[in-house]
C-alpha atoms as one frame of an Amber mdcrd trajectory, in Angstrom:
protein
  -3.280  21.878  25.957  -1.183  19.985  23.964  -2.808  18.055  20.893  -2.952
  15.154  19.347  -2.815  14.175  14.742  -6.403  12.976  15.390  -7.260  16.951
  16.369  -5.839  18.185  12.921  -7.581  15.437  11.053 -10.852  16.742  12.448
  -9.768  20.145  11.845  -9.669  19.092   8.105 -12.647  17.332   8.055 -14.601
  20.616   9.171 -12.818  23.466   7.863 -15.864  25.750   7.849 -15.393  25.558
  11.362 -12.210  25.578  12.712 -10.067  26.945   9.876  -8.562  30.237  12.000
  -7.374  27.418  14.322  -3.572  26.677  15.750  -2.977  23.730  17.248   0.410
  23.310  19.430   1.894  20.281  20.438   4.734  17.647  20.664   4.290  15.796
  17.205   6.503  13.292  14.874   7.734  14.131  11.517   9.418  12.692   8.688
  10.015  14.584   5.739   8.433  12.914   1.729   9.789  15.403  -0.540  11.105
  18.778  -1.362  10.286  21.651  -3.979  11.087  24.881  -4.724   8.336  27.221
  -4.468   7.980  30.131  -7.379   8.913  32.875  -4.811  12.404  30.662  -4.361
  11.658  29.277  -1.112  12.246  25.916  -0.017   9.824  23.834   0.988   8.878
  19.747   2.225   5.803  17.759   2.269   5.994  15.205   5.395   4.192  13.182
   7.995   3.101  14.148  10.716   2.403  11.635  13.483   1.879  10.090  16.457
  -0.261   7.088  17.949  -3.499   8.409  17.025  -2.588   8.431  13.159  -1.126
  10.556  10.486  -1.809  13.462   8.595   0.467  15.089   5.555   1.820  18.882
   6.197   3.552  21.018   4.635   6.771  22.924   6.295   9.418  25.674   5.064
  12.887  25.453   5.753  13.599  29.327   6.737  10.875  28.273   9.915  14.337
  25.287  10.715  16.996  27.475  10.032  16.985  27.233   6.240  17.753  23.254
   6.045  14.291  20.622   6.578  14.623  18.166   9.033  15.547  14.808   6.681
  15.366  11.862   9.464  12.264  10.898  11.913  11.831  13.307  14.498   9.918
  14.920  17.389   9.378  18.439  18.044   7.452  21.214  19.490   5.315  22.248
  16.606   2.584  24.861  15.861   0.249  23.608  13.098  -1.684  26.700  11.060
  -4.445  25.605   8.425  -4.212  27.807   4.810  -5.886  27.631   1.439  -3.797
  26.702  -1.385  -3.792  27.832  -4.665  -6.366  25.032  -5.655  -8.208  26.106
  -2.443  -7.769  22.610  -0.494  -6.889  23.359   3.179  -3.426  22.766   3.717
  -1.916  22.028   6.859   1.283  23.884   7.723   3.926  22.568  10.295   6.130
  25.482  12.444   8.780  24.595  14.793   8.192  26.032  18.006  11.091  26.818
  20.450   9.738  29.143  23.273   6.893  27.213  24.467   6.749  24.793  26.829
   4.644  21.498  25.638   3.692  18.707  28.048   6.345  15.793  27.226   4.941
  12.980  25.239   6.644   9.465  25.999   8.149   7.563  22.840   5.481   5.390
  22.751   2.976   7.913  21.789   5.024   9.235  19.324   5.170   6.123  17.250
   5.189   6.398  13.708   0.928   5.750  12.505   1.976   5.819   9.290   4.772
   3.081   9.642   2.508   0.641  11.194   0.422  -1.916   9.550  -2.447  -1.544
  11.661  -2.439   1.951  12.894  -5.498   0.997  15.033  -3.087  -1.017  17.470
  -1.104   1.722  18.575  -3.809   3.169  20.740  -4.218  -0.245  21.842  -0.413
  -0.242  23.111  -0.738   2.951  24.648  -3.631   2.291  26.550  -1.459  -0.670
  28.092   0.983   1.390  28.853  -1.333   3.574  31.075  -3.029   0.109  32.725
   0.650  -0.019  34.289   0.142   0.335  38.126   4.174   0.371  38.722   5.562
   4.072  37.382   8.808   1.924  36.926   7.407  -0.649  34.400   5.720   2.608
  32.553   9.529   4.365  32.120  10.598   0.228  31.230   8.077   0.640  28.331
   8.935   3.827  27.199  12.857   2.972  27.200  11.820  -0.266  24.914  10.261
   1.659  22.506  12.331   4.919  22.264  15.051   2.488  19.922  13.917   3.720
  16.479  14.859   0.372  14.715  13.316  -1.973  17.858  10.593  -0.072  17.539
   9.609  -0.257  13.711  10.598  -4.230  13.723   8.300  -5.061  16.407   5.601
  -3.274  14.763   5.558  -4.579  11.430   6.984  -8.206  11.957   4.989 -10.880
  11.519   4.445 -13.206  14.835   5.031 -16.552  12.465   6.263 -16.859   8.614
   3.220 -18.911   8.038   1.383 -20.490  11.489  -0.093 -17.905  12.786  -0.684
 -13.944  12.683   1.627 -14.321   9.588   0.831 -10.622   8.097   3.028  -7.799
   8.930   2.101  -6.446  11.656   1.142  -9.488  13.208   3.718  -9.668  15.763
   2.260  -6.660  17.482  -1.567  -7.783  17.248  -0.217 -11.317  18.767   1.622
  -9.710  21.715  -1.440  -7.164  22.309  -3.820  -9.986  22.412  -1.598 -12.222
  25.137  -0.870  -8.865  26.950  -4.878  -7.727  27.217  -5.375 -11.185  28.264
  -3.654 -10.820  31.427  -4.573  -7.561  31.866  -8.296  -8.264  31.572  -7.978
 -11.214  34.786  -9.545 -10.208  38.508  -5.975 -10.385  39.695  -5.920 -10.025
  43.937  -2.022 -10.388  43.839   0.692  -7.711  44.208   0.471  -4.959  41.247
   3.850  -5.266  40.454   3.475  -9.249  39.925   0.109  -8.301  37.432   2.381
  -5.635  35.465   5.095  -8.164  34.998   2.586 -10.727  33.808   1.374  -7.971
  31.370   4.567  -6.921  30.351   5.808 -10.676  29.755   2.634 -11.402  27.773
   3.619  -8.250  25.381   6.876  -9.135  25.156   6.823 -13.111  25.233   7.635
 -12.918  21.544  10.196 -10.495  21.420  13.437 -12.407  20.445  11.607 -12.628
  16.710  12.491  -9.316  16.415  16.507  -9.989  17.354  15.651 -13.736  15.078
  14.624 -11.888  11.915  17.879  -9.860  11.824  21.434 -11.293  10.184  23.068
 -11.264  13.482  20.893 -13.907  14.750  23.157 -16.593  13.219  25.875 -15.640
  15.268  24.043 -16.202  18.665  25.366 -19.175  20.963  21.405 -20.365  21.277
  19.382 -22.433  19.453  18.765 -20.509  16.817  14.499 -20.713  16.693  14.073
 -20.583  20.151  12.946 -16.809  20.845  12.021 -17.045  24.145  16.165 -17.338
  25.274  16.269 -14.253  24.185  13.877 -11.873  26.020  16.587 -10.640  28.271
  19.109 -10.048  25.334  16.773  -8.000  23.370  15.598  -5.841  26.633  18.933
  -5.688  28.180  19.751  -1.888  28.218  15.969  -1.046  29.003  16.497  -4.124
  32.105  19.349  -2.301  33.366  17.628   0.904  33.461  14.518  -0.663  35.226
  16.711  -2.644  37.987  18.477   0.868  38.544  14.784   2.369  38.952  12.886
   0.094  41.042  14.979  -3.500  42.056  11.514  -4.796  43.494   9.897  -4.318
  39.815  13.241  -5.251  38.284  13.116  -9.152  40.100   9.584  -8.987  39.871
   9.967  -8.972  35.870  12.790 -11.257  35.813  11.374 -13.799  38.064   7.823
 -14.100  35.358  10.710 -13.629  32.269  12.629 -16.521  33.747   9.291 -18.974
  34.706   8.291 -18.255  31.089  11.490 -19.667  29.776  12.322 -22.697  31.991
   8.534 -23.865  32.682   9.265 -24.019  36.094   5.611 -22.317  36.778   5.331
 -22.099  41.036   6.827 -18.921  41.358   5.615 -16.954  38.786   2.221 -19.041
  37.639   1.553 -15.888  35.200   3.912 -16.992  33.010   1.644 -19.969  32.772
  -0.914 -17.803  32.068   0.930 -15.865  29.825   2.064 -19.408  27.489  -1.383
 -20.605  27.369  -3.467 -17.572  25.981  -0.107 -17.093  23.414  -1.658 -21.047
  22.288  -4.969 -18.863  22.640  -4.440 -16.243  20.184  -2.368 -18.603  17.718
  -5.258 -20.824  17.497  -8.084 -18.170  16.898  -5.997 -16.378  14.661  -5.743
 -19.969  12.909  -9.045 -20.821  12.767  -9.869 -17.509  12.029  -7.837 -17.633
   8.816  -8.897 -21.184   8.151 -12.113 -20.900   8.084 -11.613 -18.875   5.396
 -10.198 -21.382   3.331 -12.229 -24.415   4.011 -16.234 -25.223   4.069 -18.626
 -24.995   6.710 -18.159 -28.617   7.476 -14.592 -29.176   7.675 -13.473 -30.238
  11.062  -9.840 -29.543   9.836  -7.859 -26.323   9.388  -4.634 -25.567   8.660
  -2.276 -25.298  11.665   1.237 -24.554  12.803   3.385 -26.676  10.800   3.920
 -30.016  10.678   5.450 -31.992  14.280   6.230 -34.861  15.351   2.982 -36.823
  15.902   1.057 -34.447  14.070  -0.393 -33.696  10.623   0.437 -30.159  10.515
  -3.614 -29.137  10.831  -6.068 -28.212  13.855  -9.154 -29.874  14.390 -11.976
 -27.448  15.422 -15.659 -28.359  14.942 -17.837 -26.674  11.888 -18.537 -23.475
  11.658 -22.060 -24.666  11.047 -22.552 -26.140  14.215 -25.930 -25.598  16.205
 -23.713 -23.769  19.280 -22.948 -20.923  17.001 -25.692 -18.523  16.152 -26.697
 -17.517  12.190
């Protein structure tokens, strides 16, 4: 069976038990450092991860064909537990060629120790499994399997100061609008609820192509992200209109209702825009209330708009309706 980084992290937190143990499985790494050990080998601390977290290992460069691996990768890996000098446990990372693991998509192979809130990634992978549509499930895994995509949208920030403004919030945001649709007692065609989901996880995505230089060449307006959910999903689009048309048009028809308002169609784009207003305003309050008294009927909001004073009005936090 292949394993997961949470499997050796329990291995090290009972090594009186399970100390003779291999584990083998499909596993990220991305080399820390190098030394030279006394015997004259050569040798690299890394990371080893995936969506369940990450756990530091040791690995020799005769087991790669005498040169480490230097960039993020995946591979087939056999980990072995030994005692070091000091006698810690030490976790020890061998390539393995000959076996045959059980593939692992790029979404659980995202980097743990990249991510802000390492706790979301289960989160995302979960939703990936909700998918009823096989199609929409290979459209995920296509989004995230571009390295620098991937690493944007999970540390981002959903706002520079309005709302889920800490790296990592972009992620957290999308998750929240995404589980909101998936949580509904939807009666209408699976492939309609996955694109809902999907739009609600991706509603935000053109922040990612916004917070990049090349932004400024784009013939949009340049702060208005939802334009460009197609350009930033393009290549993984094309592969999921190849796949499945009916999921394809499905997709495109929510993507489009999203970004014109024109709700009849596709009214879980509707959905989708008003639990984003959702999760902006808890996260708002949320942060908020940390700054203001139990009495204030004011919190700081999205920025300042025409008509309004930049600031949410919620009632107290001391209000009878909320328990002590």
């Amino acid at each position: 069976m292949a394993l997961k980084v949470e499997d050796v992290q329990r291995v090290l937190k009972h090594p009186e038990m399970e100390v003779d143990t291999v584990l083998m499985g499909r596993f990220g790494l991305e080399l820390i450092n190098t030394a030279t050990a006394q015997n004259g080998e050569l040798y690299g601390a890394a990371h080893l991860y995936d969506y369940t977290g990450s756990v530091r290992v040791y690995t020799l460069a005769e087991h790669w064909g005498g040169s480490l691996p230097q960039e993020l990768t995946d591979a087939n890996l056999a980990i072995q537990f030994e005692f070091s000098r000091n006698g810690d446990l030490v976790p020890v990372a061998l390539p393995v060629k000959q076996e045959v693991m059980p593939p692992r998509s790029s979404i659980e192979l995202l980097p743990a120790h990249r991510v802000p809130r390492p706790e979301d990634l289960p989160r995302l992978v979960s939703l990936a499994e909700s998918l009823e549509s096989e199609a929409y499930r290979q459209f995920m895994i296509s989004v995230f399997s571009d390295p620098p995509f991937a690493a944007d949208f999970l540390t981002l920030s959903a706002a520079y100061r309005c709302h889920h403004a800490e790296p990592g919030g972009l992620l957290r945001h999308s998750l929240e609008v995404a589980e909101g649709i998936q949580a509904l007692n939807l009666k209408m065609h699976p492939l309609k609820r996955d694109a809902g989901i999907l739009l609600g996880l991706f509603h935000d995505v053109g922040k990612v192509l916004l917070a990049q230089d090349k932004a400024r060449t784009l013939p949009c307006r340049f702060t208005h992200h939802p334009d460009l959910i197609g350009i930033v999903l393009d290549d993984s689009l094309s592969m999921l209109k190849w796949l499945d048309p009916d999921a394809y048009w499905a997709f495109w028809q929510a993507m489009h209702a999203y970004q014109t308002k024109n709700y009849f169609d596709a009214p879980l784009a509707k959905v989708v825009s008003g639990l984003d207003g959702v999760s902006a305003q808890q996260d708002v309050e949320t942060r908020g209330r940390r700054q203001a008294s139990a009495r204030s009927y004011w919190v700081d909001g999205c920025g300042y708009r025409a008509g309004s004073s930049g600031q949410t009005w919620s009632p107290p936090t001391d209000h009878p309706a909320i328990p002590s």
